[in-house]
N, C-alpha and C positions, 0 to 999 in steps of 0.2 A: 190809916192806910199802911199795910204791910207788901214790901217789895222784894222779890226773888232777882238778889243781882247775880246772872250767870255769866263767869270772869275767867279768862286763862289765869293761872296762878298768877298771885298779889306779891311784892317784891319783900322781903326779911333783911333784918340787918343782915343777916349771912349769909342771903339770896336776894342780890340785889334786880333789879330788872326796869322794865319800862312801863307800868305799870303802876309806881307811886302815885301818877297824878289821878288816875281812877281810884286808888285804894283812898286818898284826902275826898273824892267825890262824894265816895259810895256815905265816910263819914260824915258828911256835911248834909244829907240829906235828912239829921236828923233834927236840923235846926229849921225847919222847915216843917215839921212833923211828921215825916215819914218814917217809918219802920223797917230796917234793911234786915234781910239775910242773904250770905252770901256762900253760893257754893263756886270753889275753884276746880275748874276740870283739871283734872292730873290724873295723871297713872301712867301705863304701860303703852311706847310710842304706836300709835294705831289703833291701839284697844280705848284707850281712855275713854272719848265719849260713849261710850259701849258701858264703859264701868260706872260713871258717873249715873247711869237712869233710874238704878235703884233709889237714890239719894236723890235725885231731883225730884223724882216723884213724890218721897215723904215731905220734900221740903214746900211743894209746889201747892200741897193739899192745905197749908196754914198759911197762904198767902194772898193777896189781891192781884197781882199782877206779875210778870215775867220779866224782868227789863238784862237781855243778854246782851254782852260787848263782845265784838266780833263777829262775824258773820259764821264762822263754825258753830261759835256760842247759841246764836240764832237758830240752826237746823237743830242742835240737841233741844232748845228749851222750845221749840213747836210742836214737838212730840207731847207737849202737854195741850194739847187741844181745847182744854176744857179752862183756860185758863188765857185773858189776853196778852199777846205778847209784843213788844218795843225791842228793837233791835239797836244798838247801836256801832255803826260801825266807824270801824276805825281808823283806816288809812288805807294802807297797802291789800287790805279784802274789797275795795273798790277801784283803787288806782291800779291793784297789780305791783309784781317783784320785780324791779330792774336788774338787771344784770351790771358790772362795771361800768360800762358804756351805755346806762341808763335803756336799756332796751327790756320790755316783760317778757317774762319767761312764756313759752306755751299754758304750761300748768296753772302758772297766776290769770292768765286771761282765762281760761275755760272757771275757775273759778270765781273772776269776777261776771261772769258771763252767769252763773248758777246764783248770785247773790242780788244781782240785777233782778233777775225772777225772785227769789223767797222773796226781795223788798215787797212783791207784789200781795206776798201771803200777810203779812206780821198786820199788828191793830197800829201803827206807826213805826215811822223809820227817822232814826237822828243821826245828821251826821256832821263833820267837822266843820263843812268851808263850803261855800257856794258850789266849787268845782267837783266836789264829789254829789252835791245836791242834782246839780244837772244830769250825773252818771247814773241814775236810778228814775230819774223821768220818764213816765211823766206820774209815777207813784211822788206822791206829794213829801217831802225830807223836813225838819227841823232843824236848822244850822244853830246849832246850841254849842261850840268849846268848851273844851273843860274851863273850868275856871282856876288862879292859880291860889295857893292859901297865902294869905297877906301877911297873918303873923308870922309864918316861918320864912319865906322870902321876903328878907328887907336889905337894905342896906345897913352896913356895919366896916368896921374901919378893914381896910385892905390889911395891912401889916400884919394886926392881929388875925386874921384869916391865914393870912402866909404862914407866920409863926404854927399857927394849930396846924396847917399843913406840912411843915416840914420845909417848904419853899425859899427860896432867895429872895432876900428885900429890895435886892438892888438890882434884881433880873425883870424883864417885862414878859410877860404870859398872856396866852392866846388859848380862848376853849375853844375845843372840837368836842360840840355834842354829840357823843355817840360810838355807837360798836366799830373799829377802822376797817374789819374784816367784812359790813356790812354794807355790800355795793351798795345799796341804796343811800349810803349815807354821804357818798363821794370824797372818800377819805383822800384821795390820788389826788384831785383836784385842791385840797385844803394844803396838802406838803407840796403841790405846787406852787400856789399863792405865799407859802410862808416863805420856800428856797426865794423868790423873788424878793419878797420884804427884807429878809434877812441880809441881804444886798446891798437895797438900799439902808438901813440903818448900822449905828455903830453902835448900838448897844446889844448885848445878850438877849437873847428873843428865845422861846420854847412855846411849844405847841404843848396843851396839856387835856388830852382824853376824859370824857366823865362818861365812865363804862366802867361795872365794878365796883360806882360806889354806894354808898347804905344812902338809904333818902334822907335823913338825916343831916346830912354832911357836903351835898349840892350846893346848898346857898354859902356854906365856905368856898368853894370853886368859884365860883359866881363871883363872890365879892372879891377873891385873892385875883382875880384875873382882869387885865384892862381890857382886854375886850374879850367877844364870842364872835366866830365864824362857822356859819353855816352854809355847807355847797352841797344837799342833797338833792337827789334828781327828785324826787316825790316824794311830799308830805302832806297830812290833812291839814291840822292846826298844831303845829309844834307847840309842845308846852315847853321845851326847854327857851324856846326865844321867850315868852310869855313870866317866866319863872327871871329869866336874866332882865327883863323890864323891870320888872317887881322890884329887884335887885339895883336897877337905877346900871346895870352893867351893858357900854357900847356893844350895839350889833352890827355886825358887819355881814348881808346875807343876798344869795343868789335870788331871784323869783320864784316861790316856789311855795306851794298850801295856798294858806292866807297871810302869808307874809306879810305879802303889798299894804294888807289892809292892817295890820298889826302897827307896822312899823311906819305908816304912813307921817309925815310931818313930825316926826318923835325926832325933837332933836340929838342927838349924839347916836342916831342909828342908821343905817344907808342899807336900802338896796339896789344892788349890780346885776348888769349880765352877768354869764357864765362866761368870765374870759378873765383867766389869770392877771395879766397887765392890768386891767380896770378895778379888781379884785383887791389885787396888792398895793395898789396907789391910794385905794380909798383907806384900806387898813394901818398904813405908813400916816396919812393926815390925821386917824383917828390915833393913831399911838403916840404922834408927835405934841397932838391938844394936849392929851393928856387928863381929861372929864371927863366925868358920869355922864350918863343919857340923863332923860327926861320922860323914862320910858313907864317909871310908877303912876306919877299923874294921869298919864295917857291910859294906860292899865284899866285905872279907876273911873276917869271916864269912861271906859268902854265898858264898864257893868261887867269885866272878867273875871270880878274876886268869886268866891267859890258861893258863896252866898244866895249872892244874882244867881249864879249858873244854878242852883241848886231848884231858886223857884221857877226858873223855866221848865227844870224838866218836871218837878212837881205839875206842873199847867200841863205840861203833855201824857202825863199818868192820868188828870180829872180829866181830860178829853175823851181819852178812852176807857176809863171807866164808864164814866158818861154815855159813851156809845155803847157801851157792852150791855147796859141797865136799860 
């Protein structure tokens, strides 16, 4: 079985992005027997998928099937008609762009309003989390996660992680997954919760960004860090919570994707409303223990490693093949 995965660009050590955890998928599907090729739309902003049809077409003619991320992805790789296509989307092209104030833009709703319908075109649709599964009903969804790679997030000694980062041994650190400038991610709400903690404790406290860095080098964050806080308004299935389990590293996180279900009963992981007070008491108890979560085991149970994920979506390529035959 040969598969056309149509990707917004894949992340480079010297362009990093959000997109590692697809680029470990796309790999993994070959232990499974699948056959990947992958074209990344890029080009000139507005033209790109314009530019990309030449190349999709040569690529789409030695393939069995179309599997696009994202829902832009989706519209370029239906242009191949002759060919069936699996859509999968990703977050914010069903949920919608918030603004600071967690509010969607105009433009994000008229396009999840547009993806709602192609859902209705494509030979299948996959997506993150229950909650986006409902938003494309009653077109039937596949709630398949990435899964996260097990060899490269593990646990490994904190110190030596600080050391290779540059960090203070004797300082305590706090991740914030993600871009600060990217409302969605509720950067405002995270330097709220910290100015409160920072209160209550006496020791040195730093909130530390993973934006910028090479995929590579994540799971040193991960493990250099006692916990992760996560306050975004909208998300599908965060892989950086998923990646920090792996990692056996406390989450401290709003409601929000599939959280709930992630982090359910994982000991040393808590989710909270969205209320700083609640926020920053839970994160003070969890900095004051002082342990790892319990978040690997859980992981493993849930069939998240990349593996599982891989033969699910393999199962939803023979379905439609299946159908198309």
């Amino acid at each position: 079985m040969r598969v056309l995965m149509v990707t917004t660009p894949l992340p480079t050590s010297v362009r990093p992005g959000s997109m590692a955890p697809a680029a470990r998928q796309f790999a993994s599907m070959l232990t499974v027997g699948v056959e990947v090729e992958i074209l990344e739309v890029k080009g000139i902003k507005g033209l790109k998928y314009l530019q990309c049809q030449p190349r999709l077409s040569t690529l789409a003619a030695s393939v069995d099937l179309i599997h696009a991320h994202y829902g832009y992805c989706g519209w370029l790789a239906r242009s191949q008609f002759r060919k069936p296509v699996v859509v999968s989307f990703m977050g914010d092209d069903l949920l919608g762009t918030p603004d600071v104030a967690g509010r969607a833009s105009l433009f994000s709703k008229i396009v999840v309003q547009l993806d709602r319908w192609f859902a209705h075109t494509t030979d299948a649709v996959i997506v993150k989390s229950a909650e986006m599964a409902k938003i494309v009903a009653p077109v039937k969804a596949h709630i398949i996660p990435n899964g996260v790679d097990l060899e490269t997030f593990q646990p490994t000694n904190a110190d030596e992680a600080r050391a290779q980062l540059g960090l203070d041994a004797h300082k305590r650190y706090v991740l914030f997954p993600g871009r600060p400038s990217e409302p969605r991610k509720g950067f405002a709400l995270a330097q709220a919760v910290m100015a409160k903690v920072s209160t209550l404790l006496a020791q040195p406290l730093e909130l530390l960004t993973l934006w910028g860095v090479a995929p590579d080098r994540v799971p040193l964050y991960m493990n250099a860090c006692n916990a992760m806080l996560l306050t975004s308004f909208w998300e599908g299935s965060p892989n950086v919570v998923k990646e920090a389990m792996a990692c056996n590293t406390p989450v401290v996180s709003v409601a929000v994707g599939d959280v709930p279900e992630l982090l359910a009963a994982v000991e040393g992981c808590t989710v909270c409303p969205r209320d700083v007070d609640v926020l920053a008491d839970t994160l003070v108890k969890m900095l004051n223990t002082a342990t790892r979560s319990a978040g690997r085991s859980a992981l493993k149970r849930k069939g998240l490693d990349l593996c599982s994920t891989a033969q699910k979506i393999k199962a939803v390529y023979q379905d439609v093949l299946g159908r198309s035959a």
